[in-house]
MARBA-3410 file (N, C-alpha, C, O; in Angstrom, 1 decimal):
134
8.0,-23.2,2.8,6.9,-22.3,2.4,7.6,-21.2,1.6,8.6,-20.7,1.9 ~ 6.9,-20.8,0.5,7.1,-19.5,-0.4,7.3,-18.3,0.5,6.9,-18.1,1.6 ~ 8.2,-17.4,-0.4,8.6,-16.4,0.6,8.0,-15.0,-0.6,8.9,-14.7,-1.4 ~ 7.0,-14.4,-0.6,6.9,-13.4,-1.5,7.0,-12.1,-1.2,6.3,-11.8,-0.3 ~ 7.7,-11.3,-1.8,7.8,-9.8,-1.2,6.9,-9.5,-1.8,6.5,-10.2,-2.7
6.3,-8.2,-1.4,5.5,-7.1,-2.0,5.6,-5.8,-0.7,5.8,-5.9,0.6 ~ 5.5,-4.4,-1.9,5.9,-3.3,-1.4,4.7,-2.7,-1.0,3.7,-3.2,-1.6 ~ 4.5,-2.0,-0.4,3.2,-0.9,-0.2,3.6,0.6,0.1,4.7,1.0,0.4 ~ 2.4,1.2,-0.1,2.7,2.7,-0.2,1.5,3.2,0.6,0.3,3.2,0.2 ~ 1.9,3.6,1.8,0.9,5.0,2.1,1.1,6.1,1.6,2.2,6.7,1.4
0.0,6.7,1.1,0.1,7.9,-0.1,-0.6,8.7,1.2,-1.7,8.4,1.6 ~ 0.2,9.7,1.6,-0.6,11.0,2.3,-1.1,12.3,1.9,-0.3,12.8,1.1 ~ -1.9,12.7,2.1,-2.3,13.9,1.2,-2.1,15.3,2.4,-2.0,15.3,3.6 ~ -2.0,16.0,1.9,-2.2,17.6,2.7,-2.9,17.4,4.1,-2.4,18.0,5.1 ~ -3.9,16.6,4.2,-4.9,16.7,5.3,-4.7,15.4,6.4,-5.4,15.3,7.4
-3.1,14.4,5.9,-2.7,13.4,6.9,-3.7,12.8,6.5,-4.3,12.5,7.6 ~ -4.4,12.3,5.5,-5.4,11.2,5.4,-4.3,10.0,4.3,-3.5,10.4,3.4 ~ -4.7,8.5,4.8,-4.1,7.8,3.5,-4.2,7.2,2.5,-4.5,6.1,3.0 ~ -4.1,7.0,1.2,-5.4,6.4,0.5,-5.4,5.2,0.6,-4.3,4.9,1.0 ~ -6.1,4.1,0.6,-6.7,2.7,0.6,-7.2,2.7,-1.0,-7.8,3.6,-1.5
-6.8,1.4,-1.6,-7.7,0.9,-2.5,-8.4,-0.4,-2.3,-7.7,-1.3,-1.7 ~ -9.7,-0.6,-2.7,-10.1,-1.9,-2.5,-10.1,-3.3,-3.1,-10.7,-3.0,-4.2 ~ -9.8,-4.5,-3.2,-8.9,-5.4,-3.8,-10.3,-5.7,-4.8,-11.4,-5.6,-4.3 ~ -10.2,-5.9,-6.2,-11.6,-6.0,-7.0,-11.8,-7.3,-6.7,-11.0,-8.1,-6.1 ~ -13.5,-7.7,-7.7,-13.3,-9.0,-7.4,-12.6,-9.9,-8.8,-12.3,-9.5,-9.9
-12.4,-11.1,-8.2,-11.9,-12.1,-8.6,-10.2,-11.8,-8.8,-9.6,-12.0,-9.8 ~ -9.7,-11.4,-7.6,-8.4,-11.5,-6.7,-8.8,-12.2,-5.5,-9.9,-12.5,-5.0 ~ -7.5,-12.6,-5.1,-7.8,-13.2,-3.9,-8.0,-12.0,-2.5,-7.3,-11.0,-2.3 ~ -9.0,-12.4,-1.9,-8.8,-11.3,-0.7,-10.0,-9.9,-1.4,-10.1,-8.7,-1.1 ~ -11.0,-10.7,-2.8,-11.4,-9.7,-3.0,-12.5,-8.3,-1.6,-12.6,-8.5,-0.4
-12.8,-7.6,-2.0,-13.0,-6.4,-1.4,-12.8,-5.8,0.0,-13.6,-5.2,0.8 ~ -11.7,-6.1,0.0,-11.0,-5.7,1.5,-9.7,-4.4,1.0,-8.8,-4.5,0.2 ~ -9.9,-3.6,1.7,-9.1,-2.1,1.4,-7.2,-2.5,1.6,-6.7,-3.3,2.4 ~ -6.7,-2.0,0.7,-5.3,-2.5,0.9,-4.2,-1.1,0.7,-4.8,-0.1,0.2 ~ -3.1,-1.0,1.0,-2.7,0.0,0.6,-2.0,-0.3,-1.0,-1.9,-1.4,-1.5
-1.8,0.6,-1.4,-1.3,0.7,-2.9,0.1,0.3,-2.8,0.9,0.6,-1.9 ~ 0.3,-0.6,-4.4,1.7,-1.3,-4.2,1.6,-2.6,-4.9,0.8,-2.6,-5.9 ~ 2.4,-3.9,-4.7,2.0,-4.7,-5.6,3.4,-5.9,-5.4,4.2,-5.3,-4.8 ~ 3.8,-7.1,-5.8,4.7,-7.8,-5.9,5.9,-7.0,-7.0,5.7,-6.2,-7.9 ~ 7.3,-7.8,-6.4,8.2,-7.2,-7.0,8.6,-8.1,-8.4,8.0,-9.2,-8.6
9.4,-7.6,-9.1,9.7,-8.7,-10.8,11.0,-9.0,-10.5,11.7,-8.3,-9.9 ~ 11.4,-10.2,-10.9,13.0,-10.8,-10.8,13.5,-9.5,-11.1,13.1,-8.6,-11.9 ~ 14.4,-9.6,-10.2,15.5,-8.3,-10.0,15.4,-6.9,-9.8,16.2,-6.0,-10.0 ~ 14.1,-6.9,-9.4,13.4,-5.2,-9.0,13.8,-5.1,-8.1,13.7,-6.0,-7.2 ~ 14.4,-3.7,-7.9,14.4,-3.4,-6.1,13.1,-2.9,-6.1,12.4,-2.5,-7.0
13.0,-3.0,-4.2,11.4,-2.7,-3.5,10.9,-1.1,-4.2,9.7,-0.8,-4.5 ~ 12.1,-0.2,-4.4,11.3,1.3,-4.5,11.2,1.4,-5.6,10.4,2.2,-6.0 ~ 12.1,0.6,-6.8,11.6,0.7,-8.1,10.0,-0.2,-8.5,9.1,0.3,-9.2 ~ 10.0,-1.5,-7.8,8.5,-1.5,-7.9,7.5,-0.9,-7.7,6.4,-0.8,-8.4 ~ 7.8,-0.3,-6.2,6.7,0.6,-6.0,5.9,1.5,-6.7,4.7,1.5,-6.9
6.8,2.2,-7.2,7.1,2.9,-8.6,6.4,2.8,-9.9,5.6,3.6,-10.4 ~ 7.0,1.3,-10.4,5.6,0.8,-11.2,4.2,0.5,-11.0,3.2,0.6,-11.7 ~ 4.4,0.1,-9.5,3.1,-0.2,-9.2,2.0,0.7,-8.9,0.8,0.4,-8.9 ~ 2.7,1.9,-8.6,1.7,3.6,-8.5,1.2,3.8,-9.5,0.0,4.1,-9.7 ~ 2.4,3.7,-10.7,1.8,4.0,-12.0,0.7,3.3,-12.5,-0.4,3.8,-13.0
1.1,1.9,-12.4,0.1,0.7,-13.1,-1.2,0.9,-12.0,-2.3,0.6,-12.4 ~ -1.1,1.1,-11.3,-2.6,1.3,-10.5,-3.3,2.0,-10.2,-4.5,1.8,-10.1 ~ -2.3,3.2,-10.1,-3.4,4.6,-9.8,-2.7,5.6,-10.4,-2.6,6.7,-9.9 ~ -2.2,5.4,-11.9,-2.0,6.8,-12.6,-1.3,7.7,-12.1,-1.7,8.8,-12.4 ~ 0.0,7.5,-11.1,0.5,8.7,-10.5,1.7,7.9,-10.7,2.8,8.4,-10.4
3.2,9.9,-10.8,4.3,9.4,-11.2,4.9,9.8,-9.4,4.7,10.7,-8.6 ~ 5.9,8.5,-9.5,6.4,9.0,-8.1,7.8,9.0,-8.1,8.2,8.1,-8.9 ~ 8.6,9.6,-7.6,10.0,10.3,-8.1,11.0,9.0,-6.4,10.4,8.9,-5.3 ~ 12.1,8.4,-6.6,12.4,7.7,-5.7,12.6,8.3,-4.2,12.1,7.8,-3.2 ~ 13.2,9.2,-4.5,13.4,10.6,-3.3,12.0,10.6,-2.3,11.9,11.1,-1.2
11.2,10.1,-3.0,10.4,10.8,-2.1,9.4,9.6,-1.5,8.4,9.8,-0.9 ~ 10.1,8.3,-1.7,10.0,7.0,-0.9,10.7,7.3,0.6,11.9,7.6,0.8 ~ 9.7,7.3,1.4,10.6,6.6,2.7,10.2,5.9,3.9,9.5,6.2,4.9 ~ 10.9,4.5,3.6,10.7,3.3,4.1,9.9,3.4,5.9,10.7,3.9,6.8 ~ 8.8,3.2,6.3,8.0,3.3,7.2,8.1,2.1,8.4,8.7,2.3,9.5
7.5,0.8,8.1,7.4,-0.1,8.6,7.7,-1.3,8.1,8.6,-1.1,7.3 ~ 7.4,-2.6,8.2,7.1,-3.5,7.2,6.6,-4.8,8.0,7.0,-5.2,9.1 ~ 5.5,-5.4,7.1,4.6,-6.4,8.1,5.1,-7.8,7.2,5.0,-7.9,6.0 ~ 5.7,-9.0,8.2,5.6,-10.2,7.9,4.3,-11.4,8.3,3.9,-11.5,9.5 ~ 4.0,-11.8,7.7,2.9,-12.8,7.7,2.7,-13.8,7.3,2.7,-13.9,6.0
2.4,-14.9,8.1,1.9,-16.1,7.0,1.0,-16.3,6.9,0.4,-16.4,8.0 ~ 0.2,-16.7,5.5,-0.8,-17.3,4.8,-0.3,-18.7,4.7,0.8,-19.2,4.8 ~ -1.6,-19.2,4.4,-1.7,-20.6,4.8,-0.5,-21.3,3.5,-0.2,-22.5,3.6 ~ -0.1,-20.5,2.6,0.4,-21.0,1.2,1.5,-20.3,0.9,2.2,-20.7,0.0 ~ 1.9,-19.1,1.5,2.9,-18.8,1.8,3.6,-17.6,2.5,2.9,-16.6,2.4
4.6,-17.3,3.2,4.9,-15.8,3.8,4.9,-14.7,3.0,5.5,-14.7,1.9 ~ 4.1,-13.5,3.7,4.2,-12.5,2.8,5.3,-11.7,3.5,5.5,-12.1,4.6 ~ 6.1,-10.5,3.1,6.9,-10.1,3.7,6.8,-8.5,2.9,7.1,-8.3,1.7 ~ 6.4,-7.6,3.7,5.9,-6.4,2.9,6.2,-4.8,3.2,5.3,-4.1,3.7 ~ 7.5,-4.2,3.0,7.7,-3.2,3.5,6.7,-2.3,3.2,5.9,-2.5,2.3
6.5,-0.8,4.2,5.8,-0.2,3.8,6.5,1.1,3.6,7.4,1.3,4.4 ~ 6.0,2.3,2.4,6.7,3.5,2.3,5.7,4.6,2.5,4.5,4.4,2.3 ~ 6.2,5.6,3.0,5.8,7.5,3.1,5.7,7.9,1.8,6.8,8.0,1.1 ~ 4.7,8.3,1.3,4.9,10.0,0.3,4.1,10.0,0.1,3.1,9.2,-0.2 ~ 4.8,11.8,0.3,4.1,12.9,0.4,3.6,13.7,-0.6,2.6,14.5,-0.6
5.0,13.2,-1.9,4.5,14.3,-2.9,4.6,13.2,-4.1,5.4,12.4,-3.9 ~ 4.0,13.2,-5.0,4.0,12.9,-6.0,3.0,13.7,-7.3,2.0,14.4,-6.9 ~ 3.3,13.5,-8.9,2.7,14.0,-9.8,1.6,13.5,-10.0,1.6,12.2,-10.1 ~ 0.5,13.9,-10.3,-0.6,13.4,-10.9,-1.6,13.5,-10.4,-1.5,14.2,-9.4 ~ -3.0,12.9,-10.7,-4.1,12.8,-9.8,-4.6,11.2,-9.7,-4.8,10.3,-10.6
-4.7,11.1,-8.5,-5.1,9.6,-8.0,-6.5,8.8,-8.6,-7.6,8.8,-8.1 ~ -6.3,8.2,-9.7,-6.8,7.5,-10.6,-7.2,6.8,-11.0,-7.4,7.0,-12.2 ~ -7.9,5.4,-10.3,-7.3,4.0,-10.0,-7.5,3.5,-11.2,-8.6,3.9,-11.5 ~ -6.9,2.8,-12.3,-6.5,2.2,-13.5,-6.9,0.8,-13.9,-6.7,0.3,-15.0 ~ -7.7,0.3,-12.7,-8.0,-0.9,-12.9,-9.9,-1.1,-12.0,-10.5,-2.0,-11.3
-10.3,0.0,-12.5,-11.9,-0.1,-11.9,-11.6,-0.3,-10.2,-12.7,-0.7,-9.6 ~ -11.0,-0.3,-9.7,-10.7,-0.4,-8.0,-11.4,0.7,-7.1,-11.0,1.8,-7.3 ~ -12.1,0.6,-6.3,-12.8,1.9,-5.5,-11.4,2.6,-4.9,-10.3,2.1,-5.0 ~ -11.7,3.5,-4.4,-10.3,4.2,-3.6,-11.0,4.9,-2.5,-12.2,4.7,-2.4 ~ -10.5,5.8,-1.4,-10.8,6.6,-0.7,-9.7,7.1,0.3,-8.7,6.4,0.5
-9.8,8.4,1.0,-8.5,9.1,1.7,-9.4,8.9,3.1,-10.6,9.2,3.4 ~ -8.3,8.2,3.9,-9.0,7.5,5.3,-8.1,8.6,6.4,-7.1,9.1,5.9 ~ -8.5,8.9,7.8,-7.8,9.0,8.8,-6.9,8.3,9.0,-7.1,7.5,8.1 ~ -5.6,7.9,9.8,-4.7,6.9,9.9,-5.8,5.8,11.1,-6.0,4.6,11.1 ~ -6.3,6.9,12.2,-7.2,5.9,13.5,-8.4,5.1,12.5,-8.6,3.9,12.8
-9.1,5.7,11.5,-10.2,4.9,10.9,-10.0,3.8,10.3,-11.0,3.1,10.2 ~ -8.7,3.3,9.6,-7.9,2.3,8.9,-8.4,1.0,9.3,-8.6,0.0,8.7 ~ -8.9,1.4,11.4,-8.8,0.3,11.8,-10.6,-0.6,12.0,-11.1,-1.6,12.6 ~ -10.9,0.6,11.0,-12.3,0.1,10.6,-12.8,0.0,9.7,-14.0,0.4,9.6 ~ -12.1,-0.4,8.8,-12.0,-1.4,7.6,-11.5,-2.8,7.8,-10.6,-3.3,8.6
-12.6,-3.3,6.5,-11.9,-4.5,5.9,-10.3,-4.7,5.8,-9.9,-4.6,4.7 ~ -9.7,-5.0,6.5,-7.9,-5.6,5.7,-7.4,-6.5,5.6,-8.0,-7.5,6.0 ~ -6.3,-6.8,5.1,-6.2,-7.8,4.7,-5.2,-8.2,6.1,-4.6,-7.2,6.6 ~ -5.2,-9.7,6.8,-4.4,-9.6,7.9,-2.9,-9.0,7.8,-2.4,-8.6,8.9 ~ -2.3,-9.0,6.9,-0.8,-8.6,6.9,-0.7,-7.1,6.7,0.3,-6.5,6.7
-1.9,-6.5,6.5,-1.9,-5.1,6.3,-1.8,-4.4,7.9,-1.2,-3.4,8.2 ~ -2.8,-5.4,8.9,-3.0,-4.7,10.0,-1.7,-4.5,10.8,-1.8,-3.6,11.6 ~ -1.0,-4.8,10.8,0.1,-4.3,11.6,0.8,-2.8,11.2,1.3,-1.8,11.8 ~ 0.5,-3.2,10.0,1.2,-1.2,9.4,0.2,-0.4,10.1,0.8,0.7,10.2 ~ -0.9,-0.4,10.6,-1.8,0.5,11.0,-1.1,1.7,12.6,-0.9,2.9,12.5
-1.0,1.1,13.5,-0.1,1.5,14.3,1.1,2.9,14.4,1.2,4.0,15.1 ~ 1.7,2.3,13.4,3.1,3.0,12.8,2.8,4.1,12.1,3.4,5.2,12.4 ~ 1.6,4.2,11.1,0.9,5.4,10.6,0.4,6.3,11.8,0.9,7.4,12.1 ~ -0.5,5.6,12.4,-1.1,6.7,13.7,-0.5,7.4,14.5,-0.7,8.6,14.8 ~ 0.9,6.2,15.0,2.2,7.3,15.2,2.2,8.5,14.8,1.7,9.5,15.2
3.2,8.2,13.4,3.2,9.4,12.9,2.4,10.3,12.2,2.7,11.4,11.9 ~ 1.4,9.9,11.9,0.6,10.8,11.3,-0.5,11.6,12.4,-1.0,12.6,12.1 ~ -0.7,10.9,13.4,-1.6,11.0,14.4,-3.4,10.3,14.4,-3.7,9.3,13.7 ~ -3.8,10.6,14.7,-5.3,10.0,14.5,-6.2,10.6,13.4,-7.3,10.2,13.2
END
């Protein structure tokens, strides 16, 4: 079975809320809320993708420093394992954007669990409420 990484980003704002974007259609897994983030490119490390992938998706610049590695959910899909660390931040430049017609919204960490997700997302849910609280 395929082994595909992909990185994710909880983006927290001032108020401990985190944003979700929703997957458009004609992706797989269309409209179910995901966190922001994306597969890595031959020889990307995980925080340099991330990185691009903030940019390319939601118009924000995010500085490495201010990645920090949270959880990470393994899963298998019927076609292959996903394997998906998840990161913290707090601060970044810009305003949240989404770059590809994608809906967005700033969720509670406890409300996450009342959305659509995708199954490999639900395990990061937990680990946020931890720390961020409900």
């Amino acid at each position: 079975m395929k082994l595909l990484l992909v990185v994710a980003c909880a983006l927290v704002d001032t108020d401990n809320r985190v944003l979700v974007t929703q997957r458009p259609e004609g992706k797989a897994l269309a409209g179910m809320w995901e966190f922001p983030g994306g597969k890595l490119e031959a020889g990307e490390r995980p925080e340099a993708a991330l990185i691009r992938e903030l940019a390319e998706e939601i118009g924000i610049t995010v500085k490495e420093a201010c990645l920090a590695p949270l959880t990470f959910a393994s899963h298998a899909y019927p076609d292959f394992h996903l394997l998906m660390p998840l990161y913290i931040c707090r601060r970044w430049e810009g305003i949240v954007a989404p770059q590809e017609g994608q809906a967005h919204k700033w969720v509670r960490p406890a409300r996450l669990r009342d959305l659509a997700m995708p199954p490999a997302d639900e395990p990061l849910i937990p680990p946020l409420i931890d720390l961020l609280g409900a």
